[in-house]
Each structure stands twice: as structure tokens, then as C-alpha cells.
C-alpha positions, 0 to 999 in steps of 0.5 A: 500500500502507498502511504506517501501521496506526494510519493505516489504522484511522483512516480505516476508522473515518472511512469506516465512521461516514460510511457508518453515518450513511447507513444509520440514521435521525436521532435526531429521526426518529419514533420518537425514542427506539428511534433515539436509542437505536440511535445511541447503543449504534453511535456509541458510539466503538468500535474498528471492528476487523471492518468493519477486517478486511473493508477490509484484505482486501479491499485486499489484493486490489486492491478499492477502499474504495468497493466494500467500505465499505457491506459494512463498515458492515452488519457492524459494525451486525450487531455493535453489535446483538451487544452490545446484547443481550449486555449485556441483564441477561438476557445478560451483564448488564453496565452499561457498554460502550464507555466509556459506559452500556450500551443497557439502562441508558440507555433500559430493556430494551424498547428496547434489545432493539428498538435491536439488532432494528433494527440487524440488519434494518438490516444485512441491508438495507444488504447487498440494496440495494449496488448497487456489488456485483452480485446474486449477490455481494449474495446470498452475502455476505448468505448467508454473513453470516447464517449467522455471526450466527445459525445454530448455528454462528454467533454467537447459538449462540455466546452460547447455548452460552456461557449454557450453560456459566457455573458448570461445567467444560467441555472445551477443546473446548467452550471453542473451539466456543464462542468459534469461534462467539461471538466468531470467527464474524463476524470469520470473516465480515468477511474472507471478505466482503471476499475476495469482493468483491475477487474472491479465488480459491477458494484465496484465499478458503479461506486467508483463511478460515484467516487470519480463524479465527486472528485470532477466536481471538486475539481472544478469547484476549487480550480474556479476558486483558484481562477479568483483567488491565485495568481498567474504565476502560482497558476501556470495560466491566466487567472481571472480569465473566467470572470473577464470571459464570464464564463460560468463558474461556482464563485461567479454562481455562489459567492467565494464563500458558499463556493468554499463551502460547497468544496468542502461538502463534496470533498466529505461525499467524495470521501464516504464513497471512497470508504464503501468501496471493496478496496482499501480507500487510502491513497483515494481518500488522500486524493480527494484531500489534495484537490480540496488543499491545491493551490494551482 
């Protein structure tokens, strides 16, 4: 068992970029400069936190890191993809992003929207050809997965949904199906990948299900908590771009301190889920704790 979350993110972030080096071309490969752009947006340094959350399920039920690792790298290529076309000035519009230039700024819009084209196919491709899982895992997991990033109720509707609501009052419930999507989708999806391939039962499986819907939804509170409260520098990327957009967010919805106190309801949900899993909760239990305490 893992004891040490700061331990375990390390050596996930280690695994994981290990593994990515596997599955991208080198920068020198022809053409140099959709790859130089590709490496650049996915070895930018980001915290691994989705590919960390399919590993920690998947060790909660007994898989073995290689067995889960190949499934982690495809979901972080799917999200890096994510914020490269987030970022575009057609999107979010924003100039930075883990603590550098965003894909755009660096390279031009063409080729950053082919770097993210690229990483997605790269991504589905990496999930056929893991021949440590058998066919039929293979299939629903690439199943599942897609459905998280681009049916309507995966992660590109998200963002749709989210375009559509700058500048207006939306519901609550809007709020949540747009954030459910955009951002609590594909961590939805890491866990579940990684239930399935150790194997978790039908009840396992739904309540990790439960677990991970938390997890996005914690998320995304205290990363809009953070977008108000942080600064560019701790944050890697713009802050207070939400408000200047007017995007829909929690504080924007609730006030930062009902948005504080919504976090902290969550993380405990989160947390009673996590306890009625048939597996030990620990390290899942220390996740939802570090999103609750993040800084950037």
C-alpha cells in the first residue's frame, strides 16, 4: 500500500512521461514542427492528476502499474489535446498554460489545432494496440473513453455548452451539466478505466463511478476558486480569465464563500464513497484531500 501521496504522484508522473515518450514521435521526426509542437503543449510539466486517478484505482484493486500505465498515458494525451484547443483564441483564448506559452502562441493556430488532432488519434491508438489488456477490455475502455471526450455528454459538449453560456445567467443546473461534462467527464473516465482493468465488480465499478463524479466536481469547484483567488504565476495560466470571459463558474454562481463551502461538502461525499468501496480507500481518500488543499 502507498502511504506517501506526494510519493505516489511522483512516480505516476515518472511512469506516465516514460510511457508518453513511447507513444509520440521525436521532435526531429518529419514533420518537425506539428511534433515539436505536440511535445511541447504534453511535456509541458503538468500535474498528471487523471492518468493519477486511473493508477490509484486501479491499485486499489490489486492491478499492477504495468497493466494500467499505457491506459494512463492515452488519457492524459486525450487531455493535453483538451487544452490545446481550449486555449485556441477561438476557445478560451488564453496565452499561457502550464507555466509556459500556450500551443497557439508558440507555433500559430494551424498547428496547434493539428498538435491536439494528433494527440487524440494518438490516444485512441495507444488504447487498440495494449496488448497487456485483452480485446474486449481494449474495446470498452476505448468505448467508454470516447464517449467522455466527445459525445454530448462528454467533454467537447462540455466546452460547447460552456461557449454557450459566457455573458448570461444560467441555472445551477446548467452550471453542473456543464462542468459534469467539461471538466468531470474524463476524470469520470480515468477511474472507471482503471476499475476495469483491475477487474472491479459491477458494484465496484458503479461506486467508483460515484467516487470519480465527486472528485470532477471538486475539481472544478476549487480550480474556479483558484481562477479568483491565485495568481498567474502560482497558476501556470491566466487567472481571472473566467470572470473577464464570464464564463460560468461556482464563485461567479455562489459567492467565494458558499463556493468554499460547497468544496468542502463534496470533498466529505467524495470521501464516504471512497470508504464503501471493496478496496482499501487510502491513497483515494488522500486524493480527494489534495484537490480540496491545491493551490494551482
Amino acid at each position: 500500500m502507498i502511504d506517501d501521496l506526494q510519493k505516489f504522484l511522483n512516480e505516476c508522473r515518472g511512469i506516465v512521461e516514460a510511457e508518453l515518450e513511447t507513444l509520440v514521435p521525436a521532435a526531429e521526426v518529419v514533420p518537425s514542427s506539428l511534433n515539436k509542437a505536440i511535445r511541447w503543449s504534453l511535456f509541458a510539466g503538468g500535474k498528471r492528476f487523471r492518468p493519477a486517478v486511473l493508477m490509484a484505482v486501479g491499485i486499489a484493486f490489486g492491478a499492477n502499474v504495468g497493466v494500467l500505465k499505457r491506459s494512463a498515458a492515452a488519457i492524459e494525451m486525450i487531455h493535453t489535446f483538451s487544452l490545446i484547443h481550449d486555449d485556441l483564441p477561438a476557445m478560451d483564448n488564453d496565452d499561457y498554460r502550464r507555466g509556459r506559452e500556450a500551443c497557439h502562441k508558440k507555433f500559430g493556430e494551424a498547428t496547434a489545432i493539428l498538435a491536439g488532432d494528433a494527440l487524440q488519434t494518438l490516444a485512441f491508438k495507444a488504447l487498440a494496440e495494449d496488448e497487456q489488456l485483452s480485446p474486449d477490455v481494449r474495446v470498452k475502455i476505448i468505448s467508454l473513453v470516447a464517449s467522455a471526450s466527445g459525445t454530448p455528454h462528454g467533454m467537447v459538449a462540455g466546452q460547447q455548452l460552456d461557449l454557450d453560456a459566457e455573458g448570461r445567467q444560467i441555472s445551477v443546473k446548467e452550471l453542473e451539466m456543464i462542468h459534469s461534462r467539461k471538466t468531470g467527464a474524463l476524470i469520470t473516465v480515468s477511474a472507471l478505466v482503471g476499475a476495469i482493468i483491475a477487474n472491479a465488480s459491477t458494484l465496484d465499478i458503479g461506486l467508483v463511478e460515484q467516487y470519480a463524479s465527486k472528485l470532477g466536481l471538486l475539481f472544478q469547484i476549487t480550480d474556479d476558486l483558484l481562477d479568483v483567488t491565485e495568481s498567474s504565476i502560482t497558476l501556470g495560466k491566466t487567472a481571472g480569465k473566467d470572470a473577464n470571459a464570464q464564463k460560468a463558474t461556482y464563485p461567479a454562481k455562489f459567492g467565494i464563500e458558499k463556493a468554499r463551502q460547497m468544496a468542502s461538502a463534496v470533498r466529505d461525499e467524495a470521501a464516504i464513497c471512497a470508504d464503501q468501496l471493496n478496496a482499501d480507500p487510502t491513497l483515494l481518500k488522500a486524493l480527494v484531500n489534495r484537490i480540496f488543499d491545491r493551490r494551482s
